[in-house]
KOLVOLO-103247 format. One record per residue (C-alpha): residue number from 1; x, y, z; residue in one letter. Coordinates in steps of 0.001 Angstrom, whole numbers, padded with zeros to 6 digits, m for minus. Last residue first. Example, Ala and Ser with C-alpha at 12.3 -4.5 7.8 and 13.67 -1.06 7.14 Angstrom:
# KOLVOLO-103247
{2 {013670 m001060 007140} 'S'}
{1 {012300 m004500 007800} 'A'}
//
This chain:
# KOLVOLO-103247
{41 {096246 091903 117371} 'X'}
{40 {099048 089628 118628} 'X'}
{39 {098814 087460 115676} 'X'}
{38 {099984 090369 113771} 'X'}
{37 {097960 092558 111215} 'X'}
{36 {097555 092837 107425} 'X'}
{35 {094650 090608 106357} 'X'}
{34 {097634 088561 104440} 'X'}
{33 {099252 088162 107986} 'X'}
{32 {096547 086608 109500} 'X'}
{31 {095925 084496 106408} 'X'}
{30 {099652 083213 107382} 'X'}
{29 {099316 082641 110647} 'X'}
{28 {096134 080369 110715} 'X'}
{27 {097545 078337 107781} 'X'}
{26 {095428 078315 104264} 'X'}
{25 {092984 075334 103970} 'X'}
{24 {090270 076939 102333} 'X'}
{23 {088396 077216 106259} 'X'}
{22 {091607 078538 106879} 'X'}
{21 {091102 081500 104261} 'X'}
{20 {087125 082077 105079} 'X'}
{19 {088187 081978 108757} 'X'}
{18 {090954 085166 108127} 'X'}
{17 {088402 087044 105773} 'X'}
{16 {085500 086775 108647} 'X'}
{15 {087747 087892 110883} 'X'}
{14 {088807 090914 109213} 'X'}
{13 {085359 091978 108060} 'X'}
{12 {084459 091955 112233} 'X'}
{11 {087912 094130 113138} 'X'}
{10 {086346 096521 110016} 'X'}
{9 {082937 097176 111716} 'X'}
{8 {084268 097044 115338} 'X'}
{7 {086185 100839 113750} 'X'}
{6 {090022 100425 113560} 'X'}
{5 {091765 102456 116340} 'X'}
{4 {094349 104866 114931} 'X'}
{3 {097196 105402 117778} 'X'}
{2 {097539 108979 118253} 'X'}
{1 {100658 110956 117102} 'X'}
//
C-alpha cells in the first residue's frame, strides 16, 4: 500500500489554518493536531 502524499496545495492550506489558530491564541500543538497531523509532519 503506497504512502498518499498530500498535494503542496493542501500542506500550504494547512499552514495557513495552524497560524490563523495561534495567531487566536490557541497552542502550537494543539491547532496542529486539530488540522489532523503530528508535529513531526
Amino acid at each position: 500500500m503506497a504512502d498518499k502524499r498530500p498535494k503542496p496545495e493542501e500542506i500550504v492550506t494547512k499552514l495557513r489554518q495552524v497560524e490563523v489558530l495561534t495567531g487566536q491564541g490557541m497552542p502550537r500543538l494543539d491547532a496542529i493536531r486539530q488540522i489532523g497531523v503530528t508535529e513531526q509532519t
